[in-house]
C-alpha positions as CSV (number, residue, x, y, z in Angstrom):
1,X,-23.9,-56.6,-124.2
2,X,-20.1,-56.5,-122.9
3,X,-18.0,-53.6,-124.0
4,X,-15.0,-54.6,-125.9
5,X,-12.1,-54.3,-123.7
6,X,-8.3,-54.9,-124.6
7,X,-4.8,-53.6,-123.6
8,X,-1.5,-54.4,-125.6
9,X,2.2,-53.4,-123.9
10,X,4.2,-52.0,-127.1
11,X,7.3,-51.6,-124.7
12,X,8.3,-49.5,-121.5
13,X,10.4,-46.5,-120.9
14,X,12.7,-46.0,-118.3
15,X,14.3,-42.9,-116.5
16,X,17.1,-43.6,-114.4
17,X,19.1,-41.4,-112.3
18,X,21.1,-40.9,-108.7
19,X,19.0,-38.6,-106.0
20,X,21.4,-36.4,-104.0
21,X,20.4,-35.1,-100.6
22,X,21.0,-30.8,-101.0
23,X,19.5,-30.9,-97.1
24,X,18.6,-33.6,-95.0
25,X,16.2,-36.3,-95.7
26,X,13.2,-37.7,-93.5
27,X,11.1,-40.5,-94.5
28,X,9.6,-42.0,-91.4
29,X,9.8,-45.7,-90.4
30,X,8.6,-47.2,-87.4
31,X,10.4,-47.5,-84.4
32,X,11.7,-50.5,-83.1
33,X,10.1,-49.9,-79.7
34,X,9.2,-47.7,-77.0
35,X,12.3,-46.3,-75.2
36,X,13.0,-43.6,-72.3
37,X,14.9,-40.8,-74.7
38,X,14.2,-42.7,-77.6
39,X,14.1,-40.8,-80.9
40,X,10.3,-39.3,-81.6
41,X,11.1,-39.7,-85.5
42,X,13.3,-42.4,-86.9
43,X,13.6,-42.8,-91.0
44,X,13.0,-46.0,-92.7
45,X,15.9,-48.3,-93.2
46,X,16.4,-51.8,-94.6
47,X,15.7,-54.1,-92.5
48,X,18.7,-56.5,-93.4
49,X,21.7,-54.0,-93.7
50,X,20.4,-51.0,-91.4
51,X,20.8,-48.5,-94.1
52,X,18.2,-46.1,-94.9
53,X,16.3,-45.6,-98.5
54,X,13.7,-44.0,-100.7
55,X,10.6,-46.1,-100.7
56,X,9.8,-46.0,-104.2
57,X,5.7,-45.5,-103.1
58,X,6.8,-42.6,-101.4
59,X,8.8,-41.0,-104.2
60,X,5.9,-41.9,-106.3
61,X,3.2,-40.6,-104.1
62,X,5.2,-37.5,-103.9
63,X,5.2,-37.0,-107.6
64,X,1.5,-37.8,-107.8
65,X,0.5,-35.2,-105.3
66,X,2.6,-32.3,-107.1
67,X,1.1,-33.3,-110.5
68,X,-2.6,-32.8,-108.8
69,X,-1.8,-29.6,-107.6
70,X,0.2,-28.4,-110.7
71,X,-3.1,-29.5,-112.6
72,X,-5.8,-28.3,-110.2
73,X,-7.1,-32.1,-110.1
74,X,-10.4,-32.4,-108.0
75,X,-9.7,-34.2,-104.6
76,X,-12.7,-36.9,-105.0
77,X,-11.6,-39.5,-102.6
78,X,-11.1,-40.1,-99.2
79,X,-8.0,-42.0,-98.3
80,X,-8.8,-41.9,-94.7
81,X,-9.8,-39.4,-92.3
82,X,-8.8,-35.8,-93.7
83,X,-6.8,-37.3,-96.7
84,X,-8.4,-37.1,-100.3
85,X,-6.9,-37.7,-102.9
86,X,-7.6,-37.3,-107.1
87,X,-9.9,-40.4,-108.1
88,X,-11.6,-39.4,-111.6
89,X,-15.3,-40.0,-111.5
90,X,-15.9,-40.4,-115.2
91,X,-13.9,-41.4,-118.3
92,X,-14.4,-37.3,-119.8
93,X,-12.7,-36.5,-116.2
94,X,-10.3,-39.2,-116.1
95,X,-9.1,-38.5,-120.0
96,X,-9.3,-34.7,-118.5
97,X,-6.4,-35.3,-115.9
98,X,-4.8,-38.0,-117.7
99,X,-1.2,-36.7,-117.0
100,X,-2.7,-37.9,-113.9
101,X,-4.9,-41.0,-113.9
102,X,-2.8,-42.0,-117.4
103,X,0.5,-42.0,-115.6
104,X,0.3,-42.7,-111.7
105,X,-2.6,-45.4,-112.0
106,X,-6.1,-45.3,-110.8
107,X,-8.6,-47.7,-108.7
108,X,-9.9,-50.3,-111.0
109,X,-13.3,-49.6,-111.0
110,X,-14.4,-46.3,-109.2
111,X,-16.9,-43.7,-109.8
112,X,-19.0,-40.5,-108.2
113,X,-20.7,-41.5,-104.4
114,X,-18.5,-44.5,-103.9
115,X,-20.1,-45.7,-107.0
116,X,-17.0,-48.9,-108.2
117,X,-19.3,-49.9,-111.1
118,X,-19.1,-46.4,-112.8
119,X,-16.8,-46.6,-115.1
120,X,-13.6,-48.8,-116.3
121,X,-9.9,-47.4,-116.8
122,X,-9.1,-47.9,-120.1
123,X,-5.6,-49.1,-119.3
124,X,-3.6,-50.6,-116.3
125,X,-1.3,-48.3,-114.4
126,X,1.7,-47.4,-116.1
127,X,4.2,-45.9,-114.0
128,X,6.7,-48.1,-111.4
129,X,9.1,-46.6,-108.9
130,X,11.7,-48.8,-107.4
131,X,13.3,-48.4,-104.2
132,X,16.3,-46.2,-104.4
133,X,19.2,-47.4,-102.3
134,X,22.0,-45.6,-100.7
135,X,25.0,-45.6,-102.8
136,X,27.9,-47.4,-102.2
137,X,30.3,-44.4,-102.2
138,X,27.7,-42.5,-99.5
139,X,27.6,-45.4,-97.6
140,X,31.6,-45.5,-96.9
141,X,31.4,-41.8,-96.3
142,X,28.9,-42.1,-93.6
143,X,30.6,-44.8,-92.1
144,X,33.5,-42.6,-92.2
145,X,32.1,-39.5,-90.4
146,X,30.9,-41.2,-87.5
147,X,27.3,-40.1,-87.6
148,X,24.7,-39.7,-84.8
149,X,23.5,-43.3,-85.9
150,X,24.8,-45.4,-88.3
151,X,24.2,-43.7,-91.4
152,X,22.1,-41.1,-90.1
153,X,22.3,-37.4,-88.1
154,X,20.0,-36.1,-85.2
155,X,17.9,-32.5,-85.6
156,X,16.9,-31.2,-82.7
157,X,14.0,-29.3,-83.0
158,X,12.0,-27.5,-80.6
159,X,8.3,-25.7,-80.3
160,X,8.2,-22.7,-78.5
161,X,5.0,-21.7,-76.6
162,X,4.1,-18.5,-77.7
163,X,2.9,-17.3,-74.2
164,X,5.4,-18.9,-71.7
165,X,8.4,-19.6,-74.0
166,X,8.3,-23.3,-72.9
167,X,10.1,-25.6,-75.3
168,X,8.8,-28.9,-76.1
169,X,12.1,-30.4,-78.0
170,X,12.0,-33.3,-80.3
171,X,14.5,-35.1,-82.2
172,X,14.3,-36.1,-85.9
173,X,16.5,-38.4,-88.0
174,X,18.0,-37.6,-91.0
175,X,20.0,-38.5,-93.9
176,X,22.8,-36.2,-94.1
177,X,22.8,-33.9,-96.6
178,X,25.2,-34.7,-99.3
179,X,24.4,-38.5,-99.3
180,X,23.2,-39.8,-102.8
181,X,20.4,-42.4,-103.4
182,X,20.7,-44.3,-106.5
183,X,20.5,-45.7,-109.0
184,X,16.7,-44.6,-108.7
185,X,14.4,-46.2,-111.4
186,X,11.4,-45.3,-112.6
187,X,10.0,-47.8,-115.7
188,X,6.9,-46.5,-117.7
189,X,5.1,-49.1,-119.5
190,X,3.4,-48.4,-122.9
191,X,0.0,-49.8,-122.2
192,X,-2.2,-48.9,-125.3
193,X,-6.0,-49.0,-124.2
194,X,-9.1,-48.5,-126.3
195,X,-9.3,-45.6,-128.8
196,X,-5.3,-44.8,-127.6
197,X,-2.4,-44.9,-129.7
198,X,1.1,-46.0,-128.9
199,X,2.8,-42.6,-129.4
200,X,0.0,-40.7,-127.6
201,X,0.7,-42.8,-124.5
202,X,4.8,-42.5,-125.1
203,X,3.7,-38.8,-125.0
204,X,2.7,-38.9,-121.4
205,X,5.9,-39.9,-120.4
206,X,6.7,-36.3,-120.4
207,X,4.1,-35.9,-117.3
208,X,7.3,-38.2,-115.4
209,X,9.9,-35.3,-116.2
210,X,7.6,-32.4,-115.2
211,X,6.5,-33.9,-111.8
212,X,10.1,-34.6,-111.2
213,X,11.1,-30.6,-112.2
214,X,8.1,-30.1,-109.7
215,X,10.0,-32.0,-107.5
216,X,13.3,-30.4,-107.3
217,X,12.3,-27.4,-106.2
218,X,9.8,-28.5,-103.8
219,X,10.6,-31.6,-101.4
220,X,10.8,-35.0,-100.5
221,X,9.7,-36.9,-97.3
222,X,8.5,-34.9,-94.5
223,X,8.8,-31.8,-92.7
224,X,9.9,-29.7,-96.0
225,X,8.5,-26.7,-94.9
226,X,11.2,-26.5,-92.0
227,X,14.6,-27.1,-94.3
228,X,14.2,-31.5,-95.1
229,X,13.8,-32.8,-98.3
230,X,15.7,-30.5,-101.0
231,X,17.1,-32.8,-103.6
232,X,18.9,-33.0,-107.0
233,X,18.7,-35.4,-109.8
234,X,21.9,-36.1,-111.3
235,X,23.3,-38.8,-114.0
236,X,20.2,-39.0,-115.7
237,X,20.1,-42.4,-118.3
238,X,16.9,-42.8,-120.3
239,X,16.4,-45.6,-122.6
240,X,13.3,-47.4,-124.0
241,X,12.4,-51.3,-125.1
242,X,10.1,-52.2,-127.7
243,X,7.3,-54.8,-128.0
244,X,6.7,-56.1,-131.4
245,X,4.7,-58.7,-132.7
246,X,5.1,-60.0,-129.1
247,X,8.9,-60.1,-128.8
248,X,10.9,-58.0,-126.6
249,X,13.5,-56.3,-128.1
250,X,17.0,-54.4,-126.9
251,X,17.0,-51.5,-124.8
252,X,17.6,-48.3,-127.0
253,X,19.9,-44.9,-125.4
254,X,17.8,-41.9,-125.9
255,X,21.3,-40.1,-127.7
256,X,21.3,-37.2,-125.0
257,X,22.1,-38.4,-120.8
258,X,22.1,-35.1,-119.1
259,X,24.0,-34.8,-115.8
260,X,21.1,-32.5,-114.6
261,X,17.4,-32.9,-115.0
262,X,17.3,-29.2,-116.2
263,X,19.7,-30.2,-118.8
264,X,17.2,-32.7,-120.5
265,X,15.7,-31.7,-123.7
266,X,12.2,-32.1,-123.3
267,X,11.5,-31.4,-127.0
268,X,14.3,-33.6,-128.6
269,X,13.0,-36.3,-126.0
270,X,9.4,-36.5,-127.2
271,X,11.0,-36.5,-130.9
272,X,12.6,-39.6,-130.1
273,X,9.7,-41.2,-127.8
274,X,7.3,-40.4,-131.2
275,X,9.6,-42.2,-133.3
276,X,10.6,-45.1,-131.4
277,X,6.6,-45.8,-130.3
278,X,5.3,-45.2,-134.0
């Protein structure tokens, strides 16, 4: 006999708020080709204006990996070669890491030994980051400076042999910092699953805000260890929509926009979330 299975949307959340660079940004795209002095790390830009931007799966991914590690999540599956990542193996594991699983999404049907028929996800993934442009005002600026490339500065960076002191230089490209990504968006829908409640899943919304905390004082893109990456959120909007009796309804302000994400009350925020989802 079939288990009963449903999922109802009662409306979405959404965070919205402008990135600033506090040190140079790399997110690598590919290079165009092969070329004699060519750079050995270019960043990803859009293909029809030339200007670089946050892939939303990378600021997603990013916030995904932090929330593993801040949770001790078990690294079950392999990605590809000497990349796991968390993949609950039962439902008591997956309700376990929910913050996890709950939020970020997980595969469809996946269980312990490769095992796809395990087990079913109660509830579709509910978290969606857009891409984040380069603001308009950033864009100008860069323009104005005169940069490396258009938009974008050159690090020179260098290994040192330890024995010899032969350098092996390399040059990265980077988003200046100072430059501001935004508006970035982040939209949380309220999938209610099987023995879930709309205001438990609002709840989790508050997994978004921590990861993000997370993120501020870690990095984003690569090579954080050696200075890229640090960033700020700023301007911070967060509104909600409900669903009811299948029909849409107007976007609702959350009363308090912090300019900061420290600013952000988490309590008075899951307050309102509670009300607005019960």
């Amino acid at each position: 006999m079939m288990t009963e299975r449903f999922v109802t949307l009662h409306g979405r959340i959404f965070l919205r708020a402008d990135i600033e660079l506090l040190t140079g940004l790399h997110i690598g795209g590919a290079a165009a080709g092969l070329e004699i002095g060519g750079l050995d790390k270019p960043v990803i830009r859009n293909p029809r204006t030339n200007e670089p931007y946050i892939p939303g799966s990378s600021l997603k991914g990013k916030l995904r990996s932090l929330m593993e590690k801040a949770h001790g999540a078990p690294q079950t599956f392999r990605v590809n070669e000497g990349v796991f990542v968390h993949a609950p193996e039962s439902i008591a594991q997956y309700r376990q890491y929910q913050m996890i699983g709950g939020v970020f999404g997980v595969l469809p049907r996946w269980g312990p030994n490769g095992n796809r028929n395990a087990f079913t996800v109660p509830a579709p993934t509910r978290l969606a980051v857009r891409d984040v442009p380069l603001r308009a005002e950033s864009r100008e600026e860069l323009k104005r400076l005169r940069t490396d490339l258009p938009f974008t500065e050159i690090k020179w960076e260098a290994a040192i042999d330890r024995v010899t002191s032969a350098a092996a230089p390399r040059q990265i490209e980077r988003v200046p910092a100072g430059a501001v990504f935004g508006p970035a968006e982040l939209v949380y829908s309220v999938y209610v699953g099987k023995e879930e409640t709309p205001t438990g899943v609002a709840a989790l919304f508050d997994t978004v805000i921590e990861a993000l905390l997370h993120l501020e004082d870690d990095y984003l893109g690569g090579m954080g260890s050696r200075g890229n990456g640090q960033v700020r959120l700023k301007n911070l909007h967060i509104s909600a929509r409900r669903v009811r009796n299948g029909q849409y309804g107007d976007e609702m302000q959350f009363d308090s926009q912090p300019a900061s994400l420290k600013e952000l009350d988490r309590v008075a925020l899951k307050t309102w979330l509670e009300k607005t989802f019960a």
